[in-house]
N, C-alpha and C positions, 0 to 999 in steps of 0.2 A: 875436026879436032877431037880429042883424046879427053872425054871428061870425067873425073872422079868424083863421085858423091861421098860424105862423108855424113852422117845422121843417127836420131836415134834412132831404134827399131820399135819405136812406138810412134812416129813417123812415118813406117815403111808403105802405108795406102795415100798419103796424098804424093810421098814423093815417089812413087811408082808412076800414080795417074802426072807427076811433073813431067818426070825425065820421060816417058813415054810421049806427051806431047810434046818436047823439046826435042827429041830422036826423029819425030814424023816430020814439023815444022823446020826444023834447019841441019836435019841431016846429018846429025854430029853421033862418034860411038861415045857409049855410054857405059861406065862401070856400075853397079851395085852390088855393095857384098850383102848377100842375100841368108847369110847364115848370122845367128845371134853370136855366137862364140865359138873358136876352135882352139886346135893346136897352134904347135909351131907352124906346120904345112900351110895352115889357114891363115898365120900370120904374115909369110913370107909371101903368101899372092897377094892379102894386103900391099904389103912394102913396095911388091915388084909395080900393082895397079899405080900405085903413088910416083915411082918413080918415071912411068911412062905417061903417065897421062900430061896432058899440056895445059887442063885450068882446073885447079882444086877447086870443088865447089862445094861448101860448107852449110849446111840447112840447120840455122839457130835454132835453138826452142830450149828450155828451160831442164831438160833431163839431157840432149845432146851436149849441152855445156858442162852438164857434173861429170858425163861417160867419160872413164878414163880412157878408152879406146878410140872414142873421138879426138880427145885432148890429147893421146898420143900422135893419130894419126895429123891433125891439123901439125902440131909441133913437127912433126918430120918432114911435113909439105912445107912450112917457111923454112926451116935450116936449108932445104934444095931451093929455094927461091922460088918456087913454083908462081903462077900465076895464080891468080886468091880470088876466089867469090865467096862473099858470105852470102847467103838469105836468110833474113830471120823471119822464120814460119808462126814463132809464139814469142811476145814478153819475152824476155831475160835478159839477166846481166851480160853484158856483151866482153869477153875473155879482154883483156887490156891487151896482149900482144897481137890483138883485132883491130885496136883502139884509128888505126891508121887509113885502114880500110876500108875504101864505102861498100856499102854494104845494100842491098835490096829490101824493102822492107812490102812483105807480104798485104799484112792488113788484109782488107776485103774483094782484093783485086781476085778478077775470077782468073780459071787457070793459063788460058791464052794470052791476056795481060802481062801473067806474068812472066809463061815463055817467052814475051816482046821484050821484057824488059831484060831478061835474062840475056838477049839475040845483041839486043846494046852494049849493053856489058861486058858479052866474049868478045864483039866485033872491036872495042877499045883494047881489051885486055890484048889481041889478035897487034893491034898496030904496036902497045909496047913491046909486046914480044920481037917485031918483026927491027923495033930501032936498037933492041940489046938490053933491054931493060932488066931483063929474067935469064940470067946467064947464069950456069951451074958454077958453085963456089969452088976457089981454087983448089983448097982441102979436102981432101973426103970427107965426108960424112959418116957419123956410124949407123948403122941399122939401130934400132929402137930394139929390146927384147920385148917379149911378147907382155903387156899390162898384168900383171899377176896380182889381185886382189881378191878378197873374199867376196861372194854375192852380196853382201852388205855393201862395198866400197866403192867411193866416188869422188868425185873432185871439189873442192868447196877452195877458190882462189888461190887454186895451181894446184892444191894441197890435198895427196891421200888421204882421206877419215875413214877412218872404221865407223858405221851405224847401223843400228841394225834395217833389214828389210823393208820395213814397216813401222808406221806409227799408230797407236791405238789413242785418237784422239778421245775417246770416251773414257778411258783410266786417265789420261792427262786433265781430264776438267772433273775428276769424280768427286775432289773435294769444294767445287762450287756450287751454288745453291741450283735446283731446279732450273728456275727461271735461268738464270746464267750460261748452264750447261746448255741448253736449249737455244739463248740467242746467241752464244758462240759458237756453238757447232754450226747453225746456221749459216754465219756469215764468215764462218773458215770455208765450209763447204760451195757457198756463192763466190768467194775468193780466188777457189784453187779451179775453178771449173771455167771462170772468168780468162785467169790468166794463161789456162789451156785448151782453151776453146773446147769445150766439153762439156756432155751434160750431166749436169747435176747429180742426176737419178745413180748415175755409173760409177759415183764416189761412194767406197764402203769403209767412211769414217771409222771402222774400229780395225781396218785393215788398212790403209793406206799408204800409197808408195812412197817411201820414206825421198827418195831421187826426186818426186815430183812435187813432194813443198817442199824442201831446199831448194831447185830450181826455180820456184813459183816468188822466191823470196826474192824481190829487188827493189831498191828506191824508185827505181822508172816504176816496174809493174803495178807497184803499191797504188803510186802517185798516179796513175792512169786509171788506177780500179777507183779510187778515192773522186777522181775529175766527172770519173763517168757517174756513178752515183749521183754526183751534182747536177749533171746534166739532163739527170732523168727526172731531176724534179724531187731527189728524198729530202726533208725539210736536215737542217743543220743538228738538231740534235739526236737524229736517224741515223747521218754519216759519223758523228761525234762517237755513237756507240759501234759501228762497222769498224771504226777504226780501232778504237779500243781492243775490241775482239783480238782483230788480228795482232795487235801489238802486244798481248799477253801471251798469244802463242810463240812469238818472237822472242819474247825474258825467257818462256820456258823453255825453250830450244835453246836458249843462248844456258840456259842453268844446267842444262845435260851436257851442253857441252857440243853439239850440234852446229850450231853459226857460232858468230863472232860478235863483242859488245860493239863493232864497230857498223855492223849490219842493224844493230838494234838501234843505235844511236841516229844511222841515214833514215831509218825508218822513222821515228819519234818526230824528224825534222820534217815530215810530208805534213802540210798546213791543209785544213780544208778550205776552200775557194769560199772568196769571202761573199758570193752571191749566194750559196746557200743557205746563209743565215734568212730564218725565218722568225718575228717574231713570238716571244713567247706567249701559249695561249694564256688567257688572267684566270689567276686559281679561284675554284669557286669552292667556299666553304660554308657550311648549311648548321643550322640550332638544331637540338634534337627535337626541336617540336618543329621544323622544317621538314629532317629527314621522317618523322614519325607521318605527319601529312600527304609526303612523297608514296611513301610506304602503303598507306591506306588508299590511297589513289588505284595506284598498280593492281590493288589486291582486287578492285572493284573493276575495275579495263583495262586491266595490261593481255596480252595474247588471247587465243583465239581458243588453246585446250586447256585443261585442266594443268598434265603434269606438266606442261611448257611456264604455267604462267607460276606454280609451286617449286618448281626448281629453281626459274630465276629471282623469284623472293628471298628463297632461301639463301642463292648466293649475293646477294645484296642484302641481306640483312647480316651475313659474316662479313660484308668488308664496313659496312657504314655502326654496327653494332660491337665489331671482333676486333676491329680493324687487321682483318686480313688480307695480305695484297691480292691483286688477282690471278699473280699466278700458284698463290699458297691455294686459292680457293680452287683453281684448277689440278692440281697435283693431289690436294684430298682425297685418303684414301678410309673405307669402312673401318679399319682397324684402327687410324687415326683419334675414332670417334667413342666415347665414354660416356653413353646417355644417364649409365647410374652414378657417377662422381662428376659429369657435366664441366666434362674434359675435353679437349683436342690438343693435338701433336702435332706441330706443322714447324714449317722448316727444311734445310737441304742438309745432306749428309755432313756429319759433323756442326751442323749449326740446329736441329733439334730442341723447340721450346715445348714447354705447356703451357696452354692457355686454360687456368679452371675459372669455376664460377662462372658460366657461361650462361646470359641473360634465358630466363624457361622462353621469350618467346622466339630467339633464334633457335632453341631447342624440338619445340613446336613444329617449326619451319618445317627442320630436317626432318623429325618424321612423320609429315604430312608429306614430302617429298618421297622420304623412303617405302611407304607406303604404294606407290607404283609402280615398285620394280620387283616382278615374281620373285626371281632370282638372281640370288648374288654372294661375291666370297667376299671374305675380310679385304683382300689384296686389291680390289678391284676398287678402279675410284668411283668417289660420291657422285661425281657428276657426269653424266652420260649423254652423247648425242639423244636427240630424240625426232620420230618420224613426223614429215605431215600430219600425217593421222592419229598423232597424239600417241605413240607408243615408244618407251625410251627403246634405247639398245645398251648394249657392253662397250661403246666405243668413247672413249673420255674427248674432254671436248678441251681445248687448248686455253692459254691466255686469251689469246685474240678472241675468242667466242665472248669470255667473260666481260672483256669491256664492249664490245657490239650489243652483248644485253644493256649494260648502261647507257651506252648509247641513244640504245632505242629507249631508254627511259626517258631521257631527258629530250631525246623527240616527242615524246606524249606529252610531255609535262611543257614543253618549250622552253627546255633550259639548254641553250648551246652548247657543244660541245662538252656536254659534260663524261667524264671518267671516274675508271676507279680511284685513282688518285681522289678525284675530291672528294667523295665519300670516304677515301681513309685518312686521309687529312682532316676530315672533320669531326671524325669518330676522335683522332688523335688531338683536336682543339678542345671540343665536348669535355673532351676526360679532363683535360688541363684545366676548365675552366670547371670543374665540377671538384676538383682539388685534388682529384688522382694524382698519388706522389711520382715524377717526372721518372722516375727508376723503374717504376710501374708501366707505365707508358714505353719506356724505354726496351723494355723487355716485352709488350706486347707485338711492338712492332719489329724486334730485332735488329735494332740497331745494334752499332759496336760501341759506339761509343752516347755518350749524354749529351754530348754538343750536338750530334746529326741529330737527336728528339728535337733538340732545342731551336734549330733551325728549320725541321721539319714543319712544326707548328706557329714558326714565325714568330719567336716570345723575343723579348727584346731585351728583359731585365727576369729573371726568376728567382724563385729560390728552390735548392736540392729537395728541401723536405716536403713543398707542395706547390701546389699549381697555384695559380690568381687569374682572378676574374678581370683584371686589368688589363 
């Protein structure tokens, strides 16, 4: 038999090692157009391949579906009535004039598996051909002209788009905080690598191919990235925020004009599986002669060096004294810091507070802290890896570092599970119940609004102009 492939060319290594094993195993000639793009010449050996071959074989995947040159050519294999194999190699929306069709589904079958399955497939496709099933239409058909789109252009539910090349997901989240930028890039970048079986490291977020999250984008693939998560065991409010991620990048795509509200719509309807729910942990909130005691403790047996055991005071005296989150405490940068007006700048672009009046003994901290580091520029953050052997470096240390220091606090102290969270939760109780005006508060911790203070500290009845000990 006469077989056509049809795929993307970012595809073209596994379906080579395919069709090579299918050509060994059952004997069959095999076409591949081996060129990315041509002329007319190159379009017409196209057409001619299509027209001779005896089973279209279509290799799914999430950038094959947007190819207009795919989408031509499958389109002029059903109007000849061709005999039809899909496989789907990756995830994707499966084209609706598919919708009829069974189709092979790749998954983790190794590659002889799926030659087998492939072997089943022709040998049926083989008996309808042989009762009449696949007979050329009375009509002529017209030749297809050659797909003429800009390097930009692709298919998005049937439909030419013009968009550009590439997406630069780091100017699309510039105006989110720190932290944000940080856990959506993440888990866009876990998303698209997910749905294209690929790794991670290979994705260059401020370059990315614009074909391959449009393709990446479906209510199956979402809803399958969403199932797996579950299954791996992330607790419910882990997947609550993965999902979020990706569903922000979906409004924003749908506000450039990219997808469709009806894409954003199927997406919002992916529910996360209700066994991930994990109970919530019980917030733990501390008096300031609690946290002061904590504090003293540490300072007398917390770690093993000096500047290990001064950094992480330091930064646990700015969330439990500052209330700064942990990832403001991680993002601190020297320039941030204003030892003679006993100031800090913290914040993500466009959202930018001052914090003054900053207690002298968190002051202290930092430079008792600063104090170990030979050298260093404004631009460079506060807080730095540091070696075994007690010597910091230039390499800043993440959220995640900041709460495993708490962590390990509340190991020493044997207090469960404890985080940053309850430390600035309780900085933010402290103040309220010391009569810090809630607007005060409100501005320390940057909220948008007075109601999130207000629920933050769990108050039940207040008033605007000051806190109660109630």
């Amino acid at each position: 038999m006469k077989l056509f492939f049809s795929y993307s060319h970012d595809d073209k290594s596994y379906v080579r090692e395919l069709s090579e094993s299918i050509r060994k195993t059952l004997d069959h000639d095999i076409w591949l157009d081996k060129k990315l793009a041509g002329g007319q010449k190159w379009w017409n050996e196209i057409l001619d391949q299509i027209e001779k071959c005896d089973v279209f074989i279509y290799i799914l995947s999430p950038l094959s579906v947007s190819s207009i040159f795919c989408v031509a050519e499958y389109t002029y294999a059903l109007a000849l009535n061709k005999p039809f194999l899909p496989i789907e190699l990756k995830k994707c929306v499966i084209p609706s004039s598919l919708n009829a069709i069974q189709y092979i589904e790749i998954n983790d079958l190794e590659i002889t598996q799926v030659s087998l399955e492939v072997a089943r497939s022709l040998a049926s496709l083989e008996k309808e051909k042989s009762r009449g099933d696949y007979t050329l239409p009375s009509n002529p058909i017209s030749r297809p002209s050659v797909p003429q789109p800009s390097d930009s252009g692709y298919v998005i539910n049937g439909k030419l788009v013009e968009l550009p090349p590439t997406f630069n997901i780091d100017e699309m989240l510039k105006n989110q905080s720190v932290h944000t930028q940080r856990a959506y890039k993440r888990c866009a970048r876990e998303f698209f690598a997910f749905v294209n079986k690929i790794d991670q490291s290979s994705l260059d977020m401020e370059n990315i191919d614009s074909r391959l999250v449009i393709g990446s984008l479906s209510q199956h693939s979402f809803e399958l990235w969403i199932n797996t998560l579950s299954e791996n065991g992330l607790s419910s409010s882990t997947i609550t925020a993965s999902r979020a991620a990706i569903l922000w990048f979906v409004d924003s795509l749908v506000e450039l004009g990219c997808v469709s509200y009806t894409l954003s719509y199927e997406l919002k309807h992916v529910k996360i599986p209700s066994s991930s729910y994990v109970p919530q942990k019980r917030e733990q909130i501390f008096s300031t002669s609690k946290i002061a005691s904590l504090i003293n403790y540490i300072e007398e047996n917390g770690w093993n060096t000096l500047p290990a055991r001064q950094r992480n005071i330091c930064m646990i005296k700015l969330i439990a004294y500052c209330g700064l989150s942990r990832s403001e405490v991680a993002s601190l940068e020297w320039k941030d810091y204003d030892s003679e007006k006993k100031t800090l700048i913290i914040g993500g672009p466009g959202k930018l507070r001052t914090l003054s009046q900053i207690p002298q003994e968190v002051l202290d901290a930092i430079e008792k802290w600063r104090s170990n580091i030979n050298d260093y520029d404004n631009n460079q953050k506060v807080f730095t890896r540091i070696l075994k052997n007690g010597v910091p470096t230039k390499y800043q240390i993440t959220d995640k570092s900041v709460s495993m220091v708490v962590r390990d606090v509340g190991n020493l102290l044997g207090l469960q599970s404890l985080s940053p969270e309850d430390l600035r939760r309780s900085f933010a109780r402290n103040a309220y119940d010391a009569k810090m005006p809630l607007e005060k508060i409100q501005h320390i911790l940057g909220h948008s609004s007075i109601n999130s203070t207000v629920d933050y500290i769990r108050v039940n009845s207040f008033s605007s102009e000051s806190g109660s000990s109630g």
